[in-house]
C-alpha positions in Angstrom: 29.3 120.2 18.3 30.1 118.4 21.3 33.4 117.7 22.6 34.9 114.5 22.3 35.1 112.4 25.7 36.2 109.3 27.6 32.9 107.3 27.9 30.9 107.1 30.8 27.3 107.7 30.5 25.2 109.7 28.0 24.3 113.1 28.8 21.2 113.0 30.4 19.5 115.5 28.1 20.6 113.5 25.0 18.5 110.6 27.1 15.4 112.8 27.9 15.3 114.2 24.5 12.0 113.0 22.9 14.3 112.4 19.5 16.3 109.7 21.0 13.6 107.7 22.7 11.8 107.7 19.7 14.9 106.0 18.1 15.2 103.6 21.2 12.2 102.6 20.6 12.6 101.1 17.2 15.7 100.0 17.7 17.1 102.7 14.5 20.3 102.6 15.3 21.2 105.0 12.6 19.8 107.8 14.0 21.1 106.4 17.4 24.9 106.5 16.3 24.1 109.9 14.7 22.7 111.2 17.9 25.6 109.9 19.7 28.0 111.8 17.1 26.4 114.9 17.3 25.0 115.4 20.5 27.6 113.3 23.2 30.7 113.8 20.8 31.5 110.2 20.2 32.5 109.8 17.0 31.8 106.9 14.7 35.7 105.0 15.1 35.0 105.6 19.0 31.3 103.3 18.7 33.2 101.0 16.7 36.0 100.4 19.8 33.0 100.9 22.7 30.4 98.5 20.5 33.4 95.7 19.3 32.5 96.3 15.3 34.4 97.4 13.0 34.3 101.3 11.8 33.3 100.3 8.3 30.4 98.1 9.9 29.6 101.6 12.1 29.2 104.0 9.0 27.2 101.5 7.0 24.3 101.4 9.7 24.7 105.2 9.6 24.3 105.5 6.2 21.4 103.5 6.2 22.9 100.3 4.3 23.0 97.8 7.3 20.9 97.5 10.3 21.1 95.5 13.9 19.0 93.0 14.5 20.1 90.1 16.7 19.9 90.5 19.9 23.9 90.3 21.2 24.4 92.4 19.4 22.1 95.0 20.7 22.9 94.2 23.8 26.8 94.7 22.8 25.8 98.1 21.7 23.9 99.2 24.9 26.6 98.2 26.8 29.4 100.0 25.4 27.5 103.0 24.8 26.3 102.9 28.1 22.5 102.9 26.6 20.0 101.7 29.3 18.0 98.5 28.8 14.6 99.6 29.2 15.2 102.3 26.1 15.4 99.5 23.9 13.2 97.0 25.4 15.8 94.9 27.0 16.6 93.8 30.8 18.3 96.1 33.1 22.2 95.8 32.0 24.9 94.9 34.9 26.5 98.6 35.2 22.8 99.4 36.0 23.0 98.1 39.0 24.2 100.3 41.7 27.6 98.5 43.2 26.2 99.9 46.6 23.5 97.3 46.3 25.5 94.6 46.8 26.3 94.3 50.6 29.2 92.0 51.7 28.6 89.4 54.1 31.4 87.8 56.5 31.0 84.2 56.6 30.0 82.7 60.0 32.5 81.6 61.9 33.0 77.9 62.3 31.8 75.8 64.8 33.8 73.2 65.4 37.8 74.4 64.7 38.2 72.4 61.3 42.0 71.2 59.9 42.4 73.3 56.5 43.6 71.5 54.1 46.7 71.8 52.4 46.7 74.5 49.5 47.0 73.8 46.2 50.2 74.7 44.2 49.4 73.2 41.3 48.5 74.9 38.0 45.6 72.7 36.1 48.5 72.9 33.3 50.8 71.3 36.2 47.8 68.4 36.9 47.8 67.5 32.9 51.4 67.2 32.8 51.5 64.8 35.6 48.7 63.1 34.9 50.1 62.8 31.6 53.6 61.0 33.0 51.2 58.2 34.9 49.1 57.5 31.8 52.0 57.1 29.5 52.0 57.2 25.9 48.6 57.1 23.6 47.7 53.7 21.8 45.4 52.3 19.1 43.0 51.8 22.2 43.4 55.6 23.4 42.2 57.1 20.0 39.2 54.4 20.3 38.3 56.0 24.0 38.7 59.1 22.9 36.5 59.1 19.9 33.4 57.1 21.7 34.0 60.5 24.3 33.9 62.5 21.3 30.7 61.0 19.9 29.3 60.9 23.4 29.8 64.4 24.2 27.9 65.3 21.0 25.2 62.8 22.2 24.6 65.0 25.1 25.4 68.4 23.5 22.2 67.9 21.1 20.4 66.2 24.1 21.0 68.7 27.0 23.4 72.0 25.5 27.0 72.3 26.0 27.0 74.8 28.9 28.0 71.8 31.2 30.3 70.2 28.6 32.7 72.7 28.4 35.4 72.3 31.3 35.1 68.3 30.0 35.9 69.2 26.9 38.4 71.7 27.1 39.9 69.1 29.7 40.0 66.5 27.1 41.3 68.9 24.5 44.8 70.0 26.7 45.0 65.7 27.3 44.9 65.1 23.6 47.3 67.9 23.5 49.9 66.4 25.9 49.7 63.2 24.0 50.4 64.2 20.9 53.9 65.6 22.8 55.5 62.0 23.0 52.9 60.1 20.6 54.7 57.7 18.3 54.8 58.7 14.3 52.0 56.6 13.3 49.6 57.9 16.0 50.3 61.3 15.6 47.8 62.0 12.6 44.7 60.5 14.3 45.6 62.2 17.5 45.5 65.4 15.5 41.9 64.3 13.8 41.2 63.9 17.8 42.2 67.4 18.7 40.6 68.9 15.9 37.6 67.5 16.7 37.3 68.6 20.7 38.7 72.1 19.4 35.3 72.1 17.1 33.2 70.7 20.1 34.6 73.1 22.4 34.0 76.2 20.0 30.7 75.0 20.0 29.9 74.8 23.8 31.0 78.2 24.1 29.2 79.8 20.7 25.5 77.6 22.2 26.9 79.9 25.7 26.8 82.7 23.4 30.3 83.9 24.3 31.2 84.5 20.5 35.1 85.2 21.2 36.2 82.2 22.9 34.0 80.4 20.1 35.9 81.5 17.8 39.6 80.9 19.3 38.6 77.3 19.3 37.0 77.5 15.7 40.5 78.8 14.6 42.4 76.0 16.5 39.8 73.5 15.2 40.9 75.0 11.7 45.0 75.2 12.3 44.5 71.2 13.0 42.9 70.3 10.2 44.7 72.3 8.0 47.9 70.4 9.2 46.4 67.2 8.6 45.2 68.2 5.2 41.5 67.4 5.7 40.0 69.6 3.1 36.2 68.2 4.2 36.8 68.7 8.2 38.2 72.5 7.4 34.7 72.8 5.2 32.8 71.7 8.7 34.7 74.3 11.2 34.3 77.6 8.3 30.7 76.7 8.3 30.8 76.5 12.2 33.0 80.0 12.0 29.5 80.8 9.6 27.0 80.6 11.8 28.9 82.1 14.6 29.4 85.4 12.4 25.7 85.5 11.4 24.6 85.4 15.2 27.6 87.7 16.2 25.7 90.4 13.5 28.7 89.9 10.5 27.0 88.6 7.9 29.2 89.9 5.1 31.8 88.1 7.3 29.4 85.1 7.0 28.7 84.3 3.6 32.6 84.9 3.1 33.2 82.0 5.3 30.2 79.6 3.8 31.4 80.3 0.4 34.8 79.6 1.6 33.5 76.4 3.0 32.1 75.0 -0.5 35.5 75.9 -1.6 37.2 73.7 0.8 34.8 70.8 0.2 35.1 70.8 -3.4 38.9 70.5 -3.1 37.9 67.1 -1.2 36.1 64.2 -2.7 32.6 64.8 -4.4 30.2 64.8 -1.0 26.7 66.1 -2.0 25.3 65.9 1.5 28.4 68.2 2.7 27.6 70.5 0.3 23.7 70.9 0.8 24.0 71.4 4.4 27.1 74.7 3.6 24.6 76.4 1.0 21.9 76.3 4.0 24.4 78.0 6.1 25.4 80.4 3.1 20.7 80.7 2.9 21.1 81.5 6.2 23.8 84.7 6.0 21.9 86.0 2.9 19.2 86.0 5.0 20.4 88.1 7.5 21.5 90.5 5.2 17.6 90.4 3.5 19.2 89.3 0.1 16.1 87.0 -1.4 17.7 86.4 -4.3 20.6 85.2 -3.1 19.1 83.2 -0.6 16.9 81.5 -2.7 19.6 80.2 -5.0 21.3 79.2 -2.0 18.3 77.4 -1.3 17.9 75.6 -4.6 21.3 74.7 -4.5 21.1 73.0 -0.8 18.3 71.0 -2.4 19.7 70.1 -5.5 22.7 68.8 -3.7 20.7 67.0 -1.0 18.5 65.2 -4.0 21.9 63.8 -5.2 23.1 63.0 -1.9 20.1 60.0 -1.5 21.4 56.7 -1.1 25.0 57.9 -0.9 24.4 59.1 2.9 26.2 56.6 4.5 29.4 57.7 2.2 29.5 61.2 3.9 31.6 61.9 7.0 29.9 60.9 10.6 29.8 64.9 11.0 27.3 65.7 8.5 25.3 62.6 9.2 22.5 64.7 11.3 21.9 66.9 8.5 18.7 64.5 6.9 15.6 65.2 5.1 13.9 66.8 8.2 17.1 68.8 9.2 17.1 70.5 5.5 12.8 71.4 5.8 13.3 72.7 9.3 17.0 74.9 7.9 15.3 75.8 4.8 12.4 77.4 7.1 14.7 79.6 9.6 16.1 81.3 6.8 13.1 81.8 5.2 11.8 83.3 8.8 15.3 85.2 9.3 14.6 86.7 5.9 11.3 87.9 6.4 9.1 85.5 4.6 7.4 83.9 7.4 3.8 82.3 5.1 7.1 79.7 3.8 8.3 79.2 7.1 6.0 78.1 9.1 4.9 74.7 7.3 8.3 73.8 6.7 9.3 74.2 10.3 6.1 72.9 11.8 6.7 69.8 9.7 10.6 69.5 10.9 9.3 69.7 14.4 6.6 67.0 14.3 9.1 64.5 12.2 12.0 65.5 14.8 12.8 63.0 17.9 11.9 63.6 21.3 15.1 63.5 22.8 16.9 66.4 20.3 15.4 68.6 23.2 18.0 71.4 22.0 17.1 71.0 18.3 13.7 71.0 19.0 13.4 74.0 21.6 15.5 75.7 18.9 12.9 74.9 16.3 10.0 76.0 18.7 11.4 79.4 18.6 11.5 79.6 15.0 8.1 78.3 14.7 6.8 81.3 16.9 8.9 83.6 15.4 7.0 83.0 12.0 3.9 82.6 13.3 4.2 86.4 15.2 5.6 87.5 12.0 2.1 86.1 10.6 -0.2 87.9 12.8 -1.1 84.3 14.6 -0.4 85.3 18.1 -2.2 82.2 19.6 -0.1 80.2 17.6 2.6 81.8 18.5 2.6 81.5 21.9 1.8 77.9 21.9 4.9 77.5 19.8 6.6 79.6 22.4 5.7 77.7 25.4 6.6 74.4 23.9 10.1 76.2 22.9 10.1 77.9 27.2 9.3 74.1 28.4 12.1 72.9 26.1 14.9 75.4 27.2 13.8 75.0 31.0 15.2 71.5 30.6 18.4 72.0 29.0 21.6 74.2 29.7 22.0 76.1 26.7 22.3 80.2 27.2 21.6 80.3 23.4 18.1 78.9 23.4 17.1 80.8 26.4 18.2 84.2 25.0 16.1 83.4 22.0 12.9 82.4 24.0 13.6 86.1 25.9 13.9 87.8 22.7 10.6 86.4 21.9 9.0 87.7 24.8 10.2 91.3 24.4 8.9 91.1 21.1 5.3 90.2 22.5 5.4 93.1 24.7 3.4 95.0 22.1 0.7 92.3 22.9 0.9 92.4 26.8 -2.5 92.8 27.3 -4.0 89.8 25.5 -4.5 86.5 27.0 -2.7 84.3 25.3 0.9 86.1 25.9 -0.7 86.7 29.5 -0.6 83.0 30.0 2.6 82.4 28.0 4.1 84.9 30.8 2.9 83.3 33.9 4.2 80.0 32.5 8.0 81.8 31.9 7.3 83.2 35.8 6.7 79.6 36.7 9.7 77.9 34.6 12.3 81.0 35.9 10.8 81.2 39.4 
């Protein structure tokens, strides 16, 4: 048995053994953990610390129960084992590189001899607190500001990603923060509603950025503030964000937990049938992951009995869940059909979402696009596919939105098997052209 070490690299005949490629190659990461046990001496609590997962997560993918399949985390695991890209199918990782590649340049010197201007002392904290002392205490007016900012940054979140939203919204969330500091009594609980909103908003920017941690330290303040207002509904909205986060971040356990949780939370509130049929989607979706039909079918039926008594009572439900309509719940029902594995019932349902959705939910829509291929590879229909793929590349190009764009180049490893043919030929010189 081999000695337990600090981690640096695989030994290079655990690499060059034809056993482990084999496993690289189709992505078993049982037998990959195993290898790593037996042959490098990295034990299964010692994966869970290098590959951020828990040990219980570890030994079920050893034992066969649970398997990786998104691609963060993947890429989590090749990282922290030290696993190199190309073994299973994914880009050269950072510590690839050689550090000596990168040569340091020293920056011209100036011209023209230039005043420097005075350094900055101040802290961005510092800024907001003085900024704070000019613009004086928060009004009726201020909470109507600051929720037409609040709707607008959604606006463009759905329209363009939140990559570029995030330092204005984390701005706007430490402001909102400062008021509520000196805000008279009668202000204080909208204020709060305020906060709890840009915490949401903010979680999401960096979740659609794909960096899952800080998504969720904003999900949890999102949740603190509603909890302290008592907003039963609002705390439904942020678990089912906290949801979908854990399904991407590869915890689905973790996420149907947090939808079922969710319906909880909106059941304590007032009867809201629209709120409900968009959490049992999410809940579809989890099930999914974890390739429970059953379950996600009922989840399914449930969403769509709830939606069926939600008609002609839209207008009751909160501004939040007001996206989720008829189109939203075909396209939803159809990515978890696809994440489940039954791609024949995906691909109408989605194809139909995406020809009823508006132009200018480029986000929505790219998203969508990617689904649509994804079913349609699943299918056999590789033309199809990589039309749906190239509408999905042209969407991404024009929008800032890390999640979208990891999905469209998880697509295109998984045509790599069909490199050859002309259609992913074409769909390749068209992501050269939109990267280039």
């Amino acid at each position: 048995m081999a000695r337990s070490q600090d981690h640096r690299a695989l030994p290079a005949e655990l690499l060059a053994s034809a056993e482990w490629q084999e496993a690289c190659r189709g992505r078993d990461f049982a037998r990959i953990f195993r290898l790593v046990k037996v042959k490098a001496g990295i034990y299964p609590s010692r994966v869970a610390a290098l590959c951020d997962m828990t040990p219980s997560r570890v030994g079920e993918i050893m034992a066969g129960r649970r398997g990786l399949a998104h691609i963060d985390v993947i890429e989590r695991v090749a990282d922290g084992l030290r696993i190199p890209g190309a073994m299973l199918g994914l880009a050269h990782r950072p510590w690839e590189i050689p550090a000596s590649s990168i040569t340091e340049e020293r920056p011209p010197e100036p011209l023209l001899a230039v005043p420097r201007e005075p350094q900055r002392t101040e802290t961005a904290e510092e800024l907001d607190d003085l900024l704070a002392l000019v613009d004086g205490r928060a009004s009726r007016s201020t909470l109507t500001a600051l929720r037409s900012s609040v709707q607008d940054y959604w606006r463009r979140d759905n329209a363009h990603g939140g990559a570029t939203l995030r330092p204005a919204v984390v701005g706007h969330l430490r402001y909102v923060g400062r008021l509520l500091d000196t805000a008279e009594v009668g202000l204080r609980h909208d204020l709060q509603g305020v906060a709890a909103e840009l915490a949401r908003l903010s979680g999401w920017a960096y979740f659609d950025a794909r960096q899952y941690s800080t998504a969720r330290t904003y999900f949890t303040q999102a949740l603190k503030l509603s909890h302290t207002q008592g907003d039963s509904l609002f705390m439904a909205n942020v678990l089912s964000c906290m949801s979908l986060l854990a399904t991407y971040d590869g915890n689905p356990n973790d996420a149907v937990a947090l939808a079922c949780r969710a319906q909880d939370a909106a059941r304590a509130a007032e009867e809201q049938p629209l709120v409900m049929s968009m959490l049992h989607l999410r809940e579809a979706f989890a099930h999914a992951a974890l390739r429970d039909a059953q379950a996600c079918h009922q989840a399914v039926d449930r969403s769509r009995a709830q939606y069926e008594r939600s008609r002609g009572h839209e207008a009751e439900a909160p501004d939040w869940v007001q996206y989720f309509d008829e189109t939203k719940l075909l396209v939803d029902t159809g990515i978890a059909y696809a994440r489940l594995g039954e791609p024949a019932r995906a691909e109408p349902l989605i194809a139909e979402g995406l020809r009823r959705e508006n132009t200018d939910q480029q986000r929505g829509r790219a998203f969508h696009a990617y689904w649509l291929a994804s079913a349609q590879l699943q299918l056999g229909k590789l033309d199809e596919a990589c039309t749906s793929a190239s509408l999905a590349l042209d969407l991404a190009a024009a929008i800032d939105s890390p999640r979208v764009s990891g999905h469209v180049q998880e697509l295109h490893r998984r045509m790599l098997p069909y490199a050859r043919e002309a259609p992913v030929l074409a769909f390749e010189q068209r992501m050269r052209e939109a990267l280039g």
